[in-house]
Jmol script that loads the backbone (N, CA, C; Angstrom):
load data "model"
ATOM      1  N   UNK A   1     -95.291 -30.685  11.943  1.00  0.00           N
ATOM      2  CA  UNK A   1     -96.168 -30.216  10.880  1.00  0.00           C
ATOM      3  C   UNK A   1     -95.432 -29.169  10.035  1.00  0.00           C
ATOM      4  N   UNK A   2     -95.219 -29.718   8.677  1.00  0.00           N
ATOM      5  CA  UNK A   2     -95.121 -28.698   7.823  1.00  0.00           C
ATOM      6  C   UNK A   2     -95.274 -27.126   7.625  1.00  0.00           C
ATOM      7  N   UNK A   3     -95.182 -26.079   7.095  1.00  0.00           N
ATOM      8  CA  UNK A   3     -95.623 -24.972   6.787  1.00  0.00           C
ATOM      9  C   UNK A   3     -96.454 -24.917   5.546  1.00  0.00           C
ATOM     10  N   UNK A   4     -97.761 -24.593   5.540  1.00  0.00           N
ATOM     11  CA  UNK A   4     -97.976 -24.922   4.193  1.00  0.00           C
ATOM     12  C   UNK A   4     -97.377 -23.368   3.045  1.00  0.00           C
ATOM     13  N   UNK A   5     -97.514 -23.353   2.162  1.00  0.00           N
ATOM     14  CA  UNK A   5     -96.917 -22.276   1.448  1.00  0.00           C
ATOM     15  C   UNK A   5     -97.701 -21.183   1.371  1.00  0.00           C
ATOM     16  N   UNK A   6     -98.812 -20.980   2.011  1.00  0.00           N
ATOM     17  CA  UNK A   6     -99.348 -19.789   2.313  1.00  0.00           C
ATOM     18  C   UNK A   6     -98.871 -19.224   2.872  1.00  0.00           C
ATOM     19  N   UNK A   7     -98.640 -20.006   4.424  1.00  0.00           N
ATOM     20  CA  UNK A   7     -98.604 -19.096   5.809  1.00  0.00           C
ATOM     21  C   UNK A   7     -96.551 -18.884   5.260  1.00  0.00           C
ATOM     22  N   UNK A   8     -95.894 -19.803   4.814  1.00  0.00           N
ATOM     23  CA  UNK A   8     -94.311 -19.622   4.693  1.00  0.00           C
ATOM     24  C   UNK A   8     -94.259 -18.077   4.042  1.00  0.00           C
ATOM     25  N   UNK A   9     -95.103 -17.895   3.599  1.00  0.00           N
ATOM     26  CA  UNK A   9     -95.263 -16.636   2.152  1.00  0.00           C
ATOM     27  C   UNK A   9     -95.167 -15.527   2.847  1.00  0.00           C
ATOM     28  N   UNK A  10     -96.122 -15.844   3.721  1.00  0.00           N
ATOM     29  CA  UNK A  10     -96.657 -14.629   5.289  1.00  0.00           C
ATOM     30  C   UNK A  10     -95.739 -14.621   5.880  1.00  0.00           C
ATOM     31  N   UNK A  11     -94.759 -15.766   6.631  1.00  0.00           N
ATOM     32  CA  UNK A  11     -93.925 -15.473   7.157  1.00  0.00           C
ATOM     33  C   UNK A  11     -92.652 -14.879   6.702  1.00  0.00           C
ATOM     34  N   UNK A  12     -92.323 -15.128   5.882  1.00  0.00           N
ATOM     35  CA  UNK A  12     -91.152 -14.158   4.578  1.00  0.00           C
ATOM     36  C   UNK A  12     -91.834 -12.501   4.643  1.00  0.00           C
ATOM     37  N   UNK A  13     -92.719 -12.400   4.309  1.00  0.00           N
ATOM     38  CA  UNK A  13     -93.092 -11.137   4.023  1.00  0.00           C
ATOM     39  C   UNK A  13     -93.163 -10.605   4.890  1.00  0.00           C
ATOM     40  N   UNK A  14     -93.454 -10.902   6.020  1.00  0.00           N
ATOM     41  CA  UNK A  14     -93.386  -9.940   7.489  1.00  0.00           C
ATOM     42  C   UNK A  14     -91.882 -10.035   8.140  1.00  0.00           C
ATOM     43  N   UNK A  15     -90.886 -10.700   7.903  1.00  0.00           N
ATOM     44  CA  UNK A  15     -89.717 -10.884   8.386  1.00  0.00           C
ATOM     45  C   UNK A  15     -89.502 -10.091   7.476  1.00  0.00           C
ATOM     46  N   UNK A  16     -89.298 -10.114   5.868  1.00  0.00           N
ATOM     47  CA  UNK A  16     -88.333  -9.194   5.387  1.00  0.00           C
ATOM     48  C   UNK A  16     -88.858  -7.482   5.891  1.00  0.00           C
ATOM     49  N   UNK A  17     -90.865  -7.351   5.749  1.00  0.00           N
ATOM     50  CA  UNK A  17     -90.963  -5.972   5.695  1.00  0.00           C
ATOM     51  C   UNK A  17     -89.907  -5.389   7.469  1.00  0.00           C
ATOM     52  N   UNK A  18     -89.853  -6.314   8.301  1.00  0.00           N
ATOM     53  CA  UNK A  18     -89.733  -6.420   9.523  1.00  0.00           C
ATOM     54  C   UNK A  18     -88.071  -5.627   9.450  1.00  0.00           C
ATOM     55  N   UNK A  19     -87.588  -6.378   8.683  1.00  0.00           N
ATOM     56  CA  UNK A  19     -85.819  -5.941   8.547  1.00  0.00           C
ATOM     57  C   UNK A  19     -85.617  -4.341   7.597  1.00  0.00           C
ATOM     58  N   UNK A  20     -86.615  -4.177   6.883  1.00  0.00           N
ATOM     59  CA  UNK A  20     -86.823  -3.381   5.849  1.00  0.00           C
ATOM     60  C   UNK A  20     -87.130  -2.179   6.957  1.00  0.00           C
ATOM     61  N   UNK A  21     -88.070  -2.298   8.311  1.00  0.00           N
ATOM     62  CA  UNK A  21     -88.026  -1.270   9.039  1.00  0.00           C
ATOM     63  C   UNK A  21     -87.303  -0.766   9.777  1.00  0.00           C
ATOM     64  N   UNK A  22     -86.621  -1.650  10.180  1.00  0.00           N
ATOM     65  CA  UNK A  22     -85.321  -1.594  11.000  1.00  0.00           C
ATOM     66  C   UNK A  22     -84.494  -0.768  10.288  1.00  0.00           C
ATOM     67  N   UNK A  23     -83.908  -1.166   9.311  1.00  0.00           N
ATOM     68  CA  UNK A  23     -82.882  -0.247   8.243  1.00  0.00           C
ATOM     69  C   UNK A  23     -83.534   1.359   8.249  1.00  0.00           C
ATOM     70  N   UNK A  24     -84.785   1.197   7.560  1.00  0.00           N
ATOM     71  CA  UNK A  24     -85.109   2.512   7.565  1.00  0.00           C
ATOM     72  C   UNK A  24     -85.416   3.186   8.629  1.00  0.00           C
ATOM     73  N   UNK A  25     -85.944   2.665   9.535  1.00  0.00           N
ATOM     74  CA  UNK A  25     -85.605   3.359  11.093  1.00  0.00           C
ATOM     75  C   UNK A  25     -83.876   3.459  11.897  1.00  0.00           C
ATOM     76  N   UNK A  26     -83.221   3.502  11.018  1.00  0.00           N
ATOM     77  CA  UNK A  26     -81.526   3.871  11.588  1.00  0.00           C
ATOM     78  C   UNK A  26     -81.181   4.832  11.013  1.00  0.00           C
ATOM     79  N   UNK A  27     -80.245   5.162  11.024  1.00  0.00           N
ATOM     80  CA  UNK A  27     -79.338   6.435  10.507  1.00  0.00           C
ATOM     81  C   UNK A  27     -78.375   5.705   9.468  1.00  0.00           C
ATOM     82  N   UNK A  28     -78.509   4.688   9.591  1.00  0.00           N
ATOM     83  CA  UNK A  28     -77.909   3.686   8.317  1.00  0.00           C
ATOM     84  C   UNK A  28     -78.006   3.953   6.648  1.00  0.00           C
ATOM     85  N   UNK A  29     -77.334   4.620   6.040  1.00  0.00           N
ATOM     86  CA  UNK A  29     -77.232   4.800   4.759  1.00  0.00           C
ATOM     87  C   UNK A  29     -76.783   3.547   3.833  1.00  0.00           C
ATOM     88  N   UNK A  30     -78.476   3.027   3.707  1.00  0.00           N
ATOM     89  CA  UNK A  30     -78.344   1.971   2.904  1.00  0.00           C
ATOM     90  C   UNK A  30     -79.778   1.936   1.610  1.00  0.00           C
ATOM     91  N   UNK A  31     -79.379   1.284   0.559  1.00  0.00           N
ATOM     92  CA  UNK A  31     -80.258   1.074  -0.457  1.00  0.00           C
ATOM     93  C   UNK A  31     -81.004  -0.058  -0.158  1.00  0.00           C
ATOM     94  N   UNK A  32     -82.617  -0.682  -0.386  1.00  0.00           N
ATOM     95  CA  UNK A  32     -82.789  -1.587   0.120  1.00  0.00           C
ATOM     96  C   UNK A  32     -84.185  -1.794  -1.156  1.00  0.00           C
ATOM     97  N   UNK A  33     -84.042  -2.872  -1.446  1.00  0.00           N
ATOM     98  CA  UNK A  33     -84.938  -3.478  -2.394  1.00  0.00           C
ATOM     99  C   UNK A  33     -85.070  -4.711  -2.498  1.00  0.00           C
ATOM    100  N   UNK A  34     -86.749  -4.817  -2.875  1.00  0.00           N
ATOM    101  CA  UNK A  34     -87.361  -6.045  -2.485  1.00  0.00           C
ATOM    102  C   UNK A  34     -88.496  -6.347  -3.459  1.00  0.00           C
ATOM    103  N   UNK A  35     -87.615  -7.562  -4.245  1.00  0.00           N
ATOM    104  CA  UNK A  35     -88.538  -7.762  -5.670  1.00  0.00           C
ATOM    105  C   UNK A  35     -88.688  -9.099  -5.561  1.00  0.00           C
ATOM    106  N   UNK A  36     -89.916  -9.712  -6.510  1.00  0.00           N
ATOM    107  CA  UNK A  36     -90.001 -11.174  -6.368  1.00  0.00           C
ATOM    108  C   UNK A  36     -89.071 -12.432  -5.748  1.00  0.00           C
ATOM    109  N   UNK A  37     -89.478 -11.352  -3.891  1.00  0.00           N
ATOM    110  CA  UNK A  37     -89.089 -12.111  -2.918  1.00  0.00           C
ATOM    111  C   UNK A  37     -87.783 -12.218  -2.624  1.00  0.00           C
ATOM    112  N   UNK A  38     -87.314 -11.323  -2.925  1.00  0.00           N
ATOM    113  CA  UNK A  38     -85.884 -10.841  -2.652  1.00  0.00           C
ATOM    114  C   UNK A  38     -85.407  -9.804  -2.381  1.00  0.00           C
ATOM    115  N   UNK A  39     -84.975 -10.014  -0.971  1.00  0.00           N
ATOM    116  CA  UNK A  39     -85.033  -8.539  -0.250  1.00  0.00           C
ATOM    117  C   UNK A  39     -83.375  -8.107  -0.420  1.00  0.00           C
ATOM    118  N   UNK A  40     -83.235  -7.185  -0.573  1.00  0.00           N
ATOM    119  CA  UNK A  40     -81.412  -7.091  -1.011  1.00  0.00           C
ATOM    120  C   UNK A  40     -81.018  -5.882  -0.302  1.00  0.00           C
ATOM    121  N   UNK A  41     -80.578  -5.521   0.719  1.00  0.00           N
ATOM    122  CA  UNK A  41     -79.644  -4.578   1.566  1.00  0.00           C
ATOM    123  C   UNK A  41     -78.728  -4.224   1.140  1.00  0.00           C
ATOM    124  N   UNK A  42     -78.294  -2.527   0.440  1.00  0.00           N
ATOM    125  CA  UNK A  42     -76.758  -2.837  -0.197  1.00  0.00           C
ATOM    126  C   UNK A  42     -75.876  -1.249   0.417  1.00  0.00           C
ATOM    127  N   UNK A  43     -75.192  -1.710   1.316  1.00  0.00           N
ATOM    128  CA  UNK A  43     -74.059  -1.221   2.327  1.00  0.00           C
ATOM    129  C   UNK A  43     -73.507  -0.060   1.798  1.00  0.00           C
ATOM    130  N   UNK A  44     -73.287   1.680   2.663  1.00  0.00           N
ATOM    131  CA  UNK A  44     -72.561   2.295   1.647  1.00  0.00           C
ATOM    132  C   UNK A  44     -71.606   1.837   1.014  1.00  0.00           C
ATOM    133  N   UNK A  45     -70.807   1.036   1.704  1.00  0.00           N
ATOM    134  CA  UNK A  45     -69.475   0.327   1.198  1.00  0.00           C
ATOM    135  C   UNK A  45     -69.359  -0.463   0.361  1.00  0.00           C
ATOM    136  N   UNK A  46     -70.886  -0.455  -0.432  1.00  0.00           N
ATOM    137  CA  UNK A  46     -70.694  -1.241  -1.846  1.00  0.00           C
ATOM    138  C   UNK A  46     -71.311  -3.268  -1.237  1.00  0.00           C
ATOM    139  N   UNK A  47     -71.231  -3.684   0.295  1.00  0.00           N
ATOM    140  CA  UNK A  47     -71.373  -4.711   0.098  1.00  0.00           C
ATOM    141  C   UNK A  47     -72.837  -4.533   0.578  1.00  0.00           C
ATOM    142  N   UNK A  48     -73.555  -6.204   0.455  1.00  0.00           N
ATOM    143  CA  UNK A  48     -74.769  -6.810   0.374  1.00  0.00           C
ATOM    144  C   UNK A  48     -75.140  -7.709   1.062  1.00  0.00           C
ATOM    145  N   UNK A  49     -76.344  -7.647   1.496  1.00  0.00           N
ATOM    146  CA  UNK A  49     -76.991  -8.526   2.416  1.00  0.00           C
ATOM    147  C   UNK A  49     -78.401  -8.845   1.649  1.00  0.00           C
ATOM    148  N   UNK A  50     -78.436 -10.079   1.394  1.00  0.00           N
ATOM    149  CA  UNK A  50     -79.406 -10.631   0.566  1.00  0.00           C
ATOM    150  C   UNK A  50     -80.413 -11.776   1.186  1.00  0.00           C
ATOM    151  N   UNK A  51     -81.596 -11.542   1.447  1.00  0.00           N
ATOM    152  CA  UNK A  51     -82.801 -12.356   2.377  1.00  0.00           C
ATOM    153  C   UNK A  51     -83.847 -13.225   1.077  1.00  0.00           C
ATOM    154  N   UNK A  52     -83.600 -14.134   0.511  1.00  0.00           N
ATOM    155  CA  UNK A  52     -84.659 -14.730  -0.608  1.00  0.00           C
ATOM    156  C   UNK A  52     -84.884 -15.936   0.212  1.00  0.00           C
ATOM    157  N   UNK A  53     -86.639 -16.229  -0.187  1.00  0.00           N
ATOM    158  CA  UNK A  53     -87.152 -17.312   0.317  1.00  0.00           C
ATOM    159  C   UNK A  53     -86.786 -18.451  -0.681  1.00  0.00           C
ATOM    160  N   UNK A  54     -87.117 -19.563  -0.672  1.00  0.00           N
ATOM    161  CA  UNK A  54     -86.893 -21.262  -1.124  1.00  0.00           C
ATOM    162  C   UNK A  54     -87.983 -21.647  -1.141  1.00  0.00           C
ATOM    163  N   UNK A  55     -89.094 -21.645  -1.975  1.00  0.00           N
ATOM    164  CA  UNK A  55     -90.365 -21.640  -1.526  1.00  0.00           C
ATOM    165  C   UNK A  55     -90.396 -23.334  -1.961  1.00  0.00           C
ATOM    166  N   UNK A  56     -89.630 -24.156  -2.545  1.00  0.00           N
ATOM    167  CA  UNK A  56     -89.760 -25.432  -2.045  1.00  0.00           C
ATOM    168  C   UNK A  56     -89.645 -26.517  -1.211  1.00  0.00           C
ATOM    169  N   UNK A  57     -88.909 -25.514  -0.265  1.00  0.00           N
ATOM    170  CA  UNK A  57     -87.592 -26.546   0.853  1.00  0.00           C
ATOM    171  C   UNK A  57     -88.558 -25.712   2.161  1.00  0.00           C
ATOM    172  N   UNK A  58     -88.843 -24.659   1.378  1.00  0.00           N
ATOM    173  CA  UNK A  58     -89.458 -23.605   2.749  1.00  0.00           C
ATOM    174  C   UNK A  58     -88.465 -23.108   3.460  1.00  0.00           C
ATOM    175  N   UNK A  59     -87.497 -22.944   3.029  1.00  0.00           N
ATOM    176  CA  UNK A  59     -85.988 -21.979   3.792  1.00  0.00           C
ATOM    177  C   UNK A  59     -86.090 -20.149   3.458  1.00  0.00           C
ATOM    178  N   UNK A  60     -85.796 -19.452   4.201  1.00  0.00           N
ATOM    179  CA  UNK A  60     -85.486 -18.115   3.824  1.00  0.00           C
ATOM    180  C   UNK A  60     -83.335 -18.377   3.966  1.00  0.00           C
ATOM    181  N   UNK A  61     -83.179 -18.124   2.913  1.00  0.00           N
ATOM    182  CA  UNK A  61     -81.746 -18.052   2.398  1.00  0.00           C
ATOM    183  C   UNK A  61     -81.253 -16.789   2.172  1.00  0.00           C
ATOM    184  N   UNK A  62     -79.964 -16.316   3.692  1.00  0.00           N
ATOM    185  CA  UNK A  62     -79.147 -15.145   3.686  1.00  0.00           C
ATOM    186  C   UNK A  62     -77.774 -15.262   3.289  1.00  0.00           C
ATOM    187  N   UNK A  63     -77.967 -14.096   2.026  1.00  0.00           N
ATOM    188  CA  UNK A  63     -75.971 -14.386   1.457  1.00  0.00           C
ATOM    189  C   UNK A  63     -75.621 -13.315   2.332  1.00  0.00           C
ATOM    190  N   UNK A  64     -74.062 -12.873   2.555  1.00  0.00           N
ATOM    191  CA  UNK A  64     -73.016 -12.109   2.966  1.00  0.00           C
ATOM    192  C   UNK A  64     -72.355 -12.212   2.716  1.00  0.00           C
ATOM    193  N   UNK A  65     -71.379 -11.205   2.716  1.00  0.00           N
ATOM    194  CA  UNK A  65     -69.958 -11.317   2.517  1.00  0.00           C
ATOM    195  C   UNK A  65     -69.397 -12.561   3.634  1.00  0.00           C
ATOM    196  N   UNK A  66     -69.716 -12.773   4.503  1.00  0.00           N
ATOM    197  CA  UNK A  66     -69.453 -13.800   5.403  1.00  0.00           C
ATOM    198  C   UNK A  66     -69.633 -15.799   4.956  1.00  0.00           C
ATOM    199  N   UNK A  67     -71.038 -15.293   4.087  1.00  0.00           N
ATOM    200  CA  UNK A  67     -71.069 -16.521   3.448  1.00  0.00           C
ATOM    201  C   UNK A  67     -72.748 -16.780   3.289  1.00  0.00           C
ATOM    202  N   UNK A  68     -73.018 -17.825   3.205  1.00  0.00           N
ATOM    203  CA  UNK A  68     -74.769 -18.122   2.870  1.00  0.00           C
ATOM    204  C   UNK A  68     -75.265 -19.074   4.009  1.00  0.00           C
ATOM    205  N   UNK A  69     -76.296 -18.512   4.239  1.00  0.00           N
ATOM    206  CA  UNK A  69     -76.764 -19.454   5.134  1.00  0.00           C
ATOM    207  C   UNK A  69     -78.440 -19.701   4.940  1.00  0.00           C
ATOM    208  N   UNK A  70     -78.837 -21.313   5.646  1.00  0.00           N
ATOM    209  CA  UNK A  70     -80.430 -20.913   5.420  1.00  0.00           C
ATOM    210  C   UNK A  70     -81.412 -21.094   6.834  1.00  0.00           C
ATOM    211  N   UNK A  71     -82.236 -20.789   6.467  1.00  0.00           N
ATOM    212  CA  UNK A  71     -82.815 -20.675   8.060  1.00  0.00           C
ATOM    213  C   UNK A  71     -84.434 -21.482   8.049  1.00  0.00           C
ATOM    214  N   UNK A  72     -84.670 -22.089   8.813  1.00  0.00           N
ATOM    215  CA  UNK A  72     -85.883 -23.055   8.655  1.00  0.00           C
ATOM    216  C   UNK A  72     -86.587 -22.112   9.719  1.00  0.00           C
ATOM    217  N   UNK A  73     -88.043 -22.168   9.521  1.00  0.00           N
ATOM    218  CA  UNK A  73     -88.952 -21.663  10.332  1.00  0.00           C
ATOM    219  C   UNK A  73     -89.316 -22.623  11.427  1.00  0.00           C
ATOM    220  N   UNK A  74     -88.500 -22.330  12.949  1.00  0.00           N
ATOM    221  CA  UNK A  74     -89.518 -23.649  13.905  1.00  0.00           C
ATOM    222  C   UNK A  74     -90.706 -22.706  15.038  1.00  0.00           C
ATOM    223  N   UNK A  75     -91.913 -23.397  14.675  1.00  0.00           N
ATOM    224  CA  UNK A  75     -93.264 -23.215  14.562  1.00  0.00           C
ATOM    225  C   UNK A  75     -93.331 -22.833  16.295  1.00  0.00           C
ATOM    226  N   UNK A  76     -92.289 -23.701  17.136  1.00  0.00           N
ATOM    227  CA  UNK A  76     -93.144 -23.810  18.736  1.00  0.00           C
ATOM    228  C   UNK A  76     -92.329 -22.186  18.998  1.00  0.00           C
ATOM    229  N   UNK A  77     -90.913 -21.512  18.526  1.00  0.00           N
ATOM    230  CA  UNK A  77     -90.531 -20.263  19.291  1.00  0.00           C
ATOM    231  C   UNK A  77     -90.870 -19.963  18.364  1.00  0.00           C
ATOM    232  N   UNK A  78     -91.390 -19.447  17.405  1.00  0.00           N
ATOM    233  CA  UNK A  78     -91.834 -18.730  16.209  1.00  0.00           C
ATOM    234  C   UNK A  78     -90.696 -17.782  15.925  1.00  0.00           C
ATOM    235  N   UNK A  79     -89.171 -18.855  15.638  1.00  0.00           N
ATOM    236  CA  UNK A  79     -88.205 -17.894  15.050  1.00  0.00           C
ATOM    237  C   UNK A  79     -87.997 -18.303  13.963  1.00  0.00           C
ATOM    238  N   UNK A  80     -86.975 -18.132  13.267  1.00  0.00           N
ATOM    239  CA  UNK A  80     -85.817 -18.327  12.380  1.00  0.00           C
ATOM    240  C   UNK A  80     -84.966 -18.963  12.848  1.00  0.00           C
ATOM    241  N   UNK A  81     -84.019 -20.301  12.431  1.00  0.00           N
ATOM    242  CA  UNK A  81     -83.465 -21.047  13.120  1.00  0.00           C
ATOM    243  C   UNK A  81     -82.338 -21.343  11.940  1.00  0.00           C
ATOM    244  N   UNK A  82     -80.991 -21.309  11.919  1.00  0.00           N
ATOM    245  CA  UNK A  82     -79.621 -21.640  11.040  1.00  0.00           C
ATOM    246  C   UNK A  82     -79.873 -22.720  10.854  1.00  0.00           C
ATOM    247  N   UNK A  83     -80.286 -23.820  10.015  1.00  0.00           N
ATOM    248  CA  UNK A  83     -80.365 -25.535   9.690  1.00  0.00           C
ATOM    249  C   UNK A  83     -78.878 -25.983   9.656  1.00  0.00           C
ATOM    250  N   UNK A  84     -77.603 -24.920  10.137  1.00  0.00           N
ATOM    251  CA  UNK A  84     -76.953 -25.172  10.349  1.00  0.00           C
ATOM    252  C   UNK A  84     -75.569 -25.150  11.724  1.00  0.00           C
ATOM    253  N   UNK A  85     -76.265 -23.891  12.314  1.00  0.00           N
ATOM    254  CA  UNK A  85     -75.149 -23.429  13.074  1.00  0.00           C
ATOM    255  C   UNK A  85     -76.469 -23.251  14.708  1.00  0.00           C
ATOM    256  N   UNK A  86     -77.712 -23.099  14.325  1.00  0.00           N
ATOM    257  CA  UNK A  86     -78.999 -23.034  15.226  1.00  0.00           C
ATOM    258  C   UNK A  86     -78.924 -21.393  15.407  1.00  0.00           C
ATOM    259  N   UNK A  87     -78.141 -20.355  14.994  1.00  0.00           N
ATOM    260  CA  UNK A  87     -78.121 -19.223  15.568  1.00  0.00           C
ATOM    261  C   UNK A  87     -79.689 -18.808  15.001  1.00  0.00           C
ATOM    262  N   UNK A  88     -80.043 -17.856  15.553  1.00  0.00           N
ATOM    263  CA  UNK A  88     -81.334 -17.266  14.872  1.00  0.00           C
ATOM    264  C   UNK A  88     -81.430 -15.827  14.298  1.00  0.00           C
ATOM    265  N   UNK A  89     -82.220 -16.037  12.982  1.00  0.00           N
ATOM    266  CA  UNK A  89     -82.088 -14.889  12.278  1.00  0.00           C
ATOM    267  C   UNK A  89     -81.424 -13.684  12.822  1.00  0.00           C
ATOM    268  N   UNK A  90     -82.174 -12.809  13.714  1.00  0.00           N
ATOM    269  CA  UNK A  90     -81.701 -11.689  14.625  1.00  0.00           C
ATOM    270  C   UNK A  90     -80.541 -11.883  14.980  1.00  0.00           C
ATOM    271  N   UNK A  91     -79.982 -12.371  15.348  1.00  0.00           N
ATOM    272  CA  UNK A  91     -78.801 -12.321  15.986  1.00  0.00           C
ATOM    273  C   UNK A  91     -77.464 -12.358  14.636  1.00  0.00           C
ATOM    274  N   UNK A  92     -77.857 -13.326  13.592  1.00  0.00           N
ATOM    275  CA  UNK A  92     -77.178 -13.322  12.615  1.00  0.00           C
ATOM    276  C   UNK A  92     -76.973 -12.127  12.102  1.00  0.00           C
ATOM    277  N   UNK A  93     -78.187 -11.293  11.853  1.00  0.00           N
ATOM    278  CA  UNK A  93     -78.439  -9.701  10.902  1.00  0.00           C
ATOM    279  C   UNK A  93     -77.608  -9.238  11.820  1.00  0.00           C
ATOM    280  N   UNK A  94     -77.406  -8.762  12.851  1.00  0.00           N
ATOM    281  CA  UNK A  94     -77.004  -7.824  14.269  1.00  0.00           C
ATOM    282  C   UNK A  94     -75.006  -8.138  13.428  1.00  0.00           C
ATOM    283  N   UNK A  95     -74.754  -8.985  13.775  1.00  0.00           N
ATOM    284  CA  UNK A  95     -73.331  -9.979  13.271  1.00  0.00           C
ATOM    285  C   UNK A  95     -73.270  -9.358  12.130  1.00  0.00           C
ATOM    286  N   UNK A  96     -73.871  -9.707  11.191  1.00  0.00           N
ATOM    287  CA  UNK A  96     -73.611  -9.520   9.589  1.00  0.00           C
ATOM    288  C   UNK A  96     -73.666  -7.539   9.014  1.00  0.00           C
ATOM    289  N   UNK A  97     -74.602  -7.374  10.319  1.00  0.00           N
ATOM    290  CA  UNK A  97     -74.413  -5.363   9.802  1.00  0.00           C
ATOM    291  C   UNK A  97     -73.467  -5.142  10.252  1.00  0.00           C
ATOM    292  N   UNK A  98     -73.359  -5.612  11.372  1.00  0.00           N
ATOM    293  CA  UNK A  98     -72.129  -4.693  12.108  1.00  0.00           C
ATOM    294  C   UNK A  98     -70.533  -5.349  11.166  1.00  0.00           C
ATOM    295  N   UNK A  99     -70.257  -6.524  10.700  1.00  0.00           N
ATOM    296  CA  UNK A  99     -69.597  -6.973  10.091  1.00  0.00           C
ATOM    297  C   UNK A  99     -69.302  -5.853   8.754  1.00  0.00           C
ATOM    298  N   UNK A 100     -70.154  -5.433   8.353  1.00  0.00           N
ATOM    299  CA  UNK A 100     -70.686  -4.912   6.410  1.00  0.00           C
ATOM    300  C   UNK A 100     -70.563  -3.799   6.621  1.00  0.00           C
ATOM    301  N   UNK A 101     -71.165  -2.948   7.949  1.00  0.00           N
ATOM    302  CA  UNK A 101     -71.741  -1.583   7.726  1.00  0.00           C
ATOM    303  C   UNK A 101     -70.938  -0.827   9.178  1.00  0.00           C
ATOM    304  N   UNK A 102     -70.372  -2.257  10.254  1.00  0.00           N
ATOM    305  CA  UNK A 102     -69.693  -1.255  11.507  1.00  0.00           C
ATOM    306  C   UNK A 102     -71.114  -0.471  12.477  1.00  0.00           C
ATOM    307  N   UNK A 103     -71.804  -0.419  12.227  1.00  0.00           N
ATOM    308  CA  UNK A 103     -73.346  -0.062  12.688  1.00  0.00           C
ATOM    309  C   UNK A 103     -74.000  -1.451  13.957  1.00  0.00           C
ATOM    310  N   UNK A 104     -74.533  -0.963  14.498  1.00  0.00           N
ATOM    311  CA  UNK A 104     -75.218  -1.849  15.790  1.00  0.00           C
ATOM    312  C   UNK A 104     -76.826  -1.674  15.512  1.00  0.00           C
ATOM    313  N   UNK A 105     -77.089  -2.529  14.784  1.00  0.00           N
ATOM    314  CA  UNK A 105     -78.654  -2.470  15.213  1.00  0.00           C
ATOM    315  C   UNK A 105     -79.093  -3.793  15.809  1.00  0.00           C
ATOM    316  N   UNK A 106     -80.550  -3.509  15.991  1.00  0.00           N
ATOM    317  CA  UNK A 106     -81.419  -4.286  17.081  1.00  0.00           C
ATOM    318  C   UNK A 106     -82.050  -5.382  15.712  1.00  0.00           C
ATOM    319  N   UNK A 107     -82.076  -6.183  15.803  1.00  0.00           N
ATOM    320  CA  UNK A 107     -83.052  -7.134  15.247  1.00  0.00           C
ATOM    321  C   UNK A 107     -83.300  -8.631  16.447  1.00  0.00           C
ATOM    322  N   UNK A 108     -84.088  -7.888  17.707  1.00  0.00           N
ATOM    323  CA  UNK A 108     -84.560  -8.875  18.466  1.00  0.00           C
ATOM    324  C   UNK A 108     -85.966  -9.303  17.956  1.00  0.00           C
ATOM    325  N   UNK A 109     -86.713  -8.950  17.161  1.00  0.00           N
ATOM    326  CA  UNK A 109     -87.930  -9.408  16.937  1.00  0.00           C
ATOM    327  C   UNK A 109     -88.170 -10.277  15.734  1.00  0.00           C
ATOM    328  N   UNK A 110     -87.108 -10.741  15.809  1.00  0.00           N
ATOM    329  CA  UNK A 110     -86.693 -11.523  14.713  1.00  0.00           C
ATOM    330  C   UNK A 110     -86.270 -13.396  14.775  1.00  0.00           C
TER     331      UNK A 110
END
end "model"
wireframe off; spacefill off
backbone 0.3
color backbone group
């Protein structure tokens, strides 16, 4: 079963506010903004971590300096899932800060 584009909407918005707390609950000196659905993380070091939904495909799509990836919502573990590599969201962010920023954070609820 599909996602219909309500609940995908809900699920974007509580994943990004979700990452948005995380950051601001660290000691992490980062800028973080989130405009028509585009949540954008930007590293003292000048680089970026960018979370926008696909609201036709129903993907949430993460750029990095590492590269782009997209992530399908599967419904039975209620994660985030790589449509390409299977890693899941959390674990990717954890990879991609510490990659950008050298910093260790937690994004298990993810």
């Amino acid at each position: 079963m599909s996602l219909t584009e309500a609940r995908f909407h809900d699920l974007v918005d509580a994943t990004q506010q979700a990452i948005e707390d995380i950051f601001d609950d660290s000691d992490l000196d980062v800028d973080l903004e989130n405009s028509a659905g585009v949540l954008t993380v930007r590293f003292e070091n000048g680089s970026q971590l960018i979370l926008s939904r696909q609201e036709p495909i129903r993907q949430l799509w993460v750029a990095a300096k590492s590269g782009g990836f997209h992530f399908d919502y599967d419904q039975p573990s209620e994660r985030w899932i790589c449509d390409t590599s299977d890693e899941l969201l959390g674990e990717m962010l954890v990879r991609i800060t510490q990659e950008q920023s050298g910093a260790d954070l937690e994004f298990d609820e993810l």
